[in-house]
C-alpha positions, -999 to 999 in steps of 0.1 A, spaced: -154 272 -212 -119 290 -208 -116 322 -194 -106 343 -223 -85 381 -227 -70 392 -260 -50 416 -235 -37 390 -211 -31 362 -239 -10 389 -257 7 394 -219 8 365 -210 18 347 -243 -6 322 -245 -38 312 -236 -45 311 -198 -54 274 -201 -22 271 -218 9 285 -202 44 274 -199 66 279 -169 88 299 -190 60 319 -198 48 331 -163 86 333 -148 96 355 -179 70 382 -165 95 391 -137 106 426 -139 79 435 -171 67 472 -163 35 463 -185 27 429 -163 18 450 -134 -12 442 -114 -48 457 -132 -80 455 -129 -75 422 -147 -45 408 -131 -34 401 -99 -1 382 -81 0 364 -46 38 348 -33 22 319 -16 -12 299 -13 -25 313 17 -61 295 21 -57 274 54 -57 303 84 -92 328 84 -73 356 66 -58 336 42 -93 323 32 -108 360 35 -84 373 8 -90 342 -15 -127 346 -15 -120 385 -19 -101 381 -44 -122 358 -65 -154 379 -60 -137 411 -65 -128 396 -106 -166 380 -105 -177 412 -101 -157 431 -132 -149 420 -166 -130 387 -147 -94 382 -142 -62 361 -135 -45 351 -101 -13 339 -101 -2 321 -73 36 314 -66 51 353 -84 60 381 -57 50 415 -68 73 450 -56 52 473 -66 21 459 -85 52 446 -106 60 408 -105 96 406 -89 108 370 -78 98 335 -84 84 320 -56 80 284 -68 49 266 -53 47 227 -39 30 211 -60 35 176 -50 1 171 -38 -20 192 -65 -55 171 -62 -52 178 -32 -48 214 -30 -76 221 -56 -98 206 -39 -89 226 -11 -91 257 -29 -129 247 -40 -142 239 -7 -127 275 7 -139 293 -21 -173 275 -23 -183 280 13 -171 314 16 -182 333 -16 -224 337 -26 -233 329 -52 -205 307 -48 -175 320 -80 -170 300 -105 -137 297 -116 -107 278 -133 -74 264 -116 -45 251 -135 -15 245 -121 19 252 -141 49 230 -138 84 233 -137 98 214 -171 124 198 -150 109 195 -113 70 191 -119 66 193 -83 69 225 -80 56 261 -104 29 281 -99 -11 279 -96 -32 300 -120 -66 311 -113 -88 323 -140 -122 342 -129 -145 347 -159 -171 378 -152 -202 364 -136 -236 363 -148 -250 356 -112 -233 385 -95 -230 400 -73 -210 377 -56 -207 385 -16 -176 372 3 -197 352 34 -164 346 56 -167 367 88 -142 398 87 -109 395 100 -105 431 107 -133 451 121 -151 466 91 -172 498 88 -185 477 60 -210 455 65 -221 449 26 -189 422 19 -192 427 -17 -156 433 -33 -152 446 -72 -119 450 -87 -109 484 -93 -78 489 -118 -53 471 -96 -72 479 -63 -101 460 -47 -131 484 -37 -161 474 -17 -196 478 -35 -219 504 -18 -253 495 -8 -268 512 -43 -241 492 -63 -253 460 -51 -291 467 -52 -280 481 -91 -263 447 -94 -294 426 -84 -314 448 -104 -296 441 -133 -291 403 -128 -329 400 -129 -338 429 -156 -306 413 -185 -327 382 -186 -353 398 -208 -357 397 -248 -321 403 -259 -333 406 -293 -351 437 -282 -316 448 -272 -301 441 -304 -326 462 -323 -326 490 -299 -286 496 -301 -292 495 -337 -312 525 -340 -293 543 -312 -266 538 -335 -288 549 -367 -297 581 -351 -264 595 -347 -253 592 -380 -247 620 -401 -268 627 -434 -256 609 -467 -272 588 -494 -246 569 -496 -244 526 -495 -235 517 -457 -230 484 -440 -240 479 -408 -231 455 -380 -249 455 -341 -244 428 -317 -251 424 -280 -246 397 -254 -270 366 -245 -250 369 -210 -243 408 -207 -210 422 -195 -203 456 -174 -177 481 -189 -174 507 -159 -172 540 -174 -151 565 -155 -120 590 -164 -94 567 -162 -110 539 -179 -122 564 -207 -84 578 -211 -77 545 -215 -104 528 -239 -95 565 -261 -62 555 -261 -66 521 -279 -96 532 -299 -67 558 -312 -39 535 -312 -57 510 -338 -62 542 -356 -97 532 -363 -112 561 -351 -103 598 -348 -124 610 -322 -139 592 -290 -162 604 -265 -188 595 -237 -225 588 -239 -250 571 -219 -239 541 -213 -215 538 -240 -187 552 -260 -189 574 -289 -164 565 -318 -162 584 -346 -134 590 -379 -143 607 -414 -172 626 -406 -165 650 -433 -156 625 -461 -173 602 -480 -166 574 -461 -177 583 -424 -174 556 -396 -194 559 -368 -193 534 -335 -214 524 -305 -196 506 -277 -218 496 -250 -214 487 -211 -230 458 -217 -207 447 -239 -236 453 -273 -219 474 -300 -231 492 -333 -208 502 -362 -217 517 -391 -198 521 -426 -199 544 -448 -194 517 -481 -166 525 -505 -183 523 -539 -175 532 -575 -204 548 -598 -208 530 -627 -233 527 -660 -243 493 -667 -276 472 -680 -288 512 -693 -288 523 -658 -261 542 -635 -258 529 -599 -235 527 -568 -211 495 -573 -184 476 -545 -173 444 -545 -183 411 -527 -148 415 -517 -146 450 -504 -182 445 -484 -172 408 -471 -139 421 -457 -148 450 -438 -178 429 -423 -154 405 -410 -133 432 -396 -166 454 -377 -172 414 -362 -137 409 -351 -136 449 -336 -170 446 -318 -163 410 -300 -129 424 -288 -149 453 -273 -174 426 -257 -147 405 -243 -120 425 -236 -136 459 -223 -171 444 -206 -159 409 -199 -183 394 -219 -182 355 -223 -204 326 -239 -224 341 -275 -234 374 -288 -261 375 -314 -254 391 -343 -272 411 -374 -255 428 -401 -273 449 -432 -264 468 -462 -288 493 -475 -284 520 -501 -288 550 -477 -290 554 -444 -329 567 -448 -336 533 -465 -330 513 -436 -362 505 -418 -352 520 -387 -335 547 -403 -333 588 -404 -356 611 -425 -343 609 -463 -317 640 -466 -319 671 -487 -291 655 -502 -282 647 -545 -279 621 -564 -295 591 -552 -286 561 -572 -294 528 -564 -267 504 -549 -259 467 -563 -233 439 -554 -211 419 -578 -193 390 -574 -157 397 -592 -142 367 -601 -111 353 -588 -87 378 -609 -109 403 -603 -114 412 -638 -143 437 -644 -174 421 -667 -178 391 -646 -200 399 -621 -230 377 -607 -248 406 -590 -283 410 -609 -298 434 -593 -304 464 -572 -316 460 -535 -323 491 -513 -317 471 -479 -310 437 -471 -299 422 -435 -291 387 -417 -288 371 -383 -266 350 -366 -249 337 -332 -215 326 -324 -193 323 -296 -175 361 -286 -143 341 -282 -147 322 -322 -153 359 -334 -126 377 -315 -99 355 -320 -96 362 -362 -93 325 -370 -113 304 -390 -145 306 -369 -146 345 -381 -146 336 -414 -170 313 -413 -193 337 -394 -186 367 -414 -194 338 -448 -227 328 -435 -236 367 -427 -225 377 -461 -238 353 -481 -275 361 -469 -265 400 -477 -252 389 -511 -284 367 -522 -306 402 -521 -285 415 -550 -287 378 -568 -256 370 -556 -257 329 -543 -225 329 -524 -201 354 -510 -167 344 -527 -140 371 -506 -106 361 -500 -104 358 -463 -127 325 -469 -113 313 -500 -75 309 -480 -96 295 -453 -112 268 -470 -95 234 -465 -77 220 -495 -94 198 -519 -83 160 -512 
């Protein structure tokens, strides 16, 4: 599987797997390409000599360690900031990839497992550049094994990319990696319920209809949580202007917007990569069949589920280097307090019952499908973090599968929302 990053695709231009010569060159002189925790540029291949192989395998471990990253091989850097081609031979590319694996494989442990794909010049394919993508590593931490060059105070060899630095890991960060490589393996599904009702018990009191989405990792990531990663997460979380107010927890971030309003959002972003969001349903009260009751739209529910499963895979992927697939549930319930794992029921009036209808494609009122009440309702999936973070037609058809199980509870048999009606392919 590809290494993935919405933040270095949107760089970058283009998937990692996927670049153009015109593509890496053009980052010469770009302020915002400068090396990150992420990213990193080296002139030449220097493997062959002992610190030339010493600052490959550092390299590589030092991204295995993080969320992963990019190498790219054959761009000088002033700076942090790439500032000159510097056009690689790549006459004989077989052979220097396999080069590349047998110095990397005998000098990292666990050896890193990583992707190499070499990116030619459109007029002179024997020469460009060589890009190596590091996804974060399941099986870390990954030691560099290579004698050091340099005498070291530091006998752990454990490297872990710091913003655009390379720190080594302390003896307590490697027995808190192992710990952790041996503790994530246990019932993930227990994780999923447990960020849940974190998430639950922060909410403030309504009796309002809210939908709710929590996910975690099969494969968990590692967001490192410090002050200039938290100025910076705040700054995007502001910046989508999804969320008014961020702060820290433990082991997480704390999003919040419209805590005063009738339509409170409230998030839980995990190091692991696991996320919680919770919605405060837009709804319109209504009298209908003799009774008054809470009313929204297949349409209004379906697309803001999509958008809390595109939001919480970027956070996965793209903050805690998450890869392979997240399990998923979402719910709808009537009130917060009517959720199984839920708060005490608040002091709080009126408290109408909440129901679903299915509009039809013109949206004219009186057509709904929706038969009936439901006070909670929930499904489960799994899908790729890449399929769901990428908004194409792989979130559609997840957020479809996850509605229509919601929508069946209020008598409802499919989930008919715009998003997956310009999806579907065209009748033939």
């Amino acid at each position: 599987m590809a290494f993935r990053s919405r933040r270095l695709e949107v760089l970058l231009g283009g998937r990692v797997d996927q670049l153009t010569y015109e593509q890496v060159a053009g980052l010469v002189g770009v302020e915002a390409a400068a090396e990150a925790e992420d990213l990193d540029y080296k002139r030449e291949l220097t493997a062959s000599d002992l610190k030339g192989k010493e600052e490959l395998a550092k390299d590589v471990c030092s991204f295995a360690n993080h969320i992963g990253g990019v190498l790219v091989i054959g761009l000088a850097d002033s700076g942090g900031i790439p500032s000159k081609v510097m056009d690689l031979d790549l006459a004989n590319t077989d052979a220097q990839l396999r080069h590349l694996a047998q110095v990397i494989g005998s000098n990292t442990a666990p050896p890193v497992r990583y992707e190499a794909y070499p990116v030619r010049h459109p007029t002179e394919p024997e020469r460009g550049f060589l890009v190596l993508a590091v996804p974060r590593s399941p099986h870390g931490p990954h030691a560099v094994t290579l004698p050091p060059v340099k005498a070291s105070e530091k006998a752990l060899r454990y490297p872990r990319r710091t913003g655009s630095r390379t720190n080594w890991l302390t003896e307590t960060d490697v027995a808190t990696a192992y710990h952790r490589r041996f503790t994530e393996a246990a019932d993930r599904g227990q994780r999923l319920l447990d960020v849940e009702q974190q998430a639950l018990a922060g909410l403030p009191a309504s009796n309002m209809p809210h939908l709710l989405v929590t996910m975690t990792p099969e494969v968990p990531g590692d967001m490192p949580i410090n002050r200039e990663s938290y100025e910076r997460h705040r700054r995007d979380l502001a910046q989508r202007l999804l969320f008014e107010r961020v702060r820290i927890g433990s082991r997480r971030l704390i999003a919040t917007a419209g805590e005063q309003t009738l339509t409170p959002q409230y998030c839980e972003l995990h190091r692991d990569g696991s996320g919680a969001w919770i919605s405060a349903i837009p709804v319109q009260t209504v009298t209908f069949d003799g009774g008054q009751f809470n009313y929204a739209t297949v349409n209004a529910v379906a697309g803001e589920l999509l958008d809390m499963l595109e939001f919480l895979a970027t956070h996965a992927r793209d903050r805690a280097g998450v890869s392979g697939t997240m399990l998923i549930k979402a719910a709808v319930c009537e009130a917060p307090h009517r959720h199984p794992q839920g708060p005490p029921r608040p002091h709080l009036n009126p408290m109408l019952p909440f129901r679903i209808d299915q509009n039809d494609q013109w949206d004219r009122p009186g057509m709904s499908l929706g038969t009936q009440s439901c006070a909670y309702a929930d499904a489960a999936s799994v899908a790729l973090v890449d399929d769901l973070a990428d908004e194409g037609t792989e979130l559609v058809q997840a957020t479809a599968l996850l509605a229509d199980e919601l929508v069946q509870a209020f008598g409802i048999p499919e989930a008919a929302f715009t998003r997956r009606t310009e999806a579907a392919p065209a009748p033939t």
